[in-house]
C-alpha positions, 0 to 999 in steps of 0.5 A, a space after each residue: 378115422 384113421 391111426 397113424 401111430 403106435 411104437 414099441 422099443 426094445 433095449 436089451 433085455 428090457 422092454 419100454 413101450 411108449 404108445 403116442 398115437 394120433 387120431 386124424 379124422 379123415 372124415 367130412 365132418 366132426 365126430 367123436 372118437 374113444 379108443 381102449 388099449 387092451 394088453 394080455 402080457 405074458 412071458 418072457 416079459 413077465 415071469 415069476 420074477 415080475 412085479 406089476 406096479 400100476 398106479 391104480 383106483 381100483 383093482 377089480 377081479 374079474 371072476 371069483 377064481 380071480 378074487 381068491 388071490 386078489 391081494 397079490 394080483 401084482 405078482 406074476 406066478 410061474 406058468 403051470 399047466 393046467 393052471 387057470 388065469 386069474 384076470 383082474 380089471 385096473 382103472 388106472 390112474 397114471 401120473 407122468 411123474 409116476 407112470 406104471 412099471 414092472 420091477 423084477 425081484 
């Protein structure tokens, strides 16, 4: 197997990450493929101003630390030092008229 493509545009200040891959199975014979994006976003794209919104089944968090504060997983905090992460688990259920996005305060 072989990916032929991931992009991501910078404009301005502003990020939009567009992913439009293509799988071409390079292979003498029919096989499946999964694939798992997996994204640790940060600043400066997220800072304190940052709100996540994800179209989402659930939001799952991943330890009990994380579940303390789950009601506002969809904020960003200002990094602190010393400060544990608190990852949470999204199934998300994208539409393409209403695709996640992160809006600023």
């Amino acid at each position: 197997m072989e990916l032929q493509a991931v992009k991501l545009l910078y404009l301005n200040r502003m990020v939009h990450i567009t992913i439009s891959d293509t799988i071409v199975n390079t292979g003498d014979k029919v096989e499946p493929v999964e694939i798992l994006y997996h994204m640790n976003m940060g600043y400066p794209l997220l800072d304190e101003d940052s709100i996540i919104q994800i179209p989402s089944a659930e939001v799952i968090p991943r330890d009990d630390h994380a579940a303390q504060d789950i009601e506002n997983w969809m904020h960003m905090q200002k990094t602190l030092p010393n400060i544990r992460n608190a990852a949470i688990i999204t199934n998300l259920q994208a539409k393409k008229e209403k695709p996640p996005f992160i809006s600023r305060n």
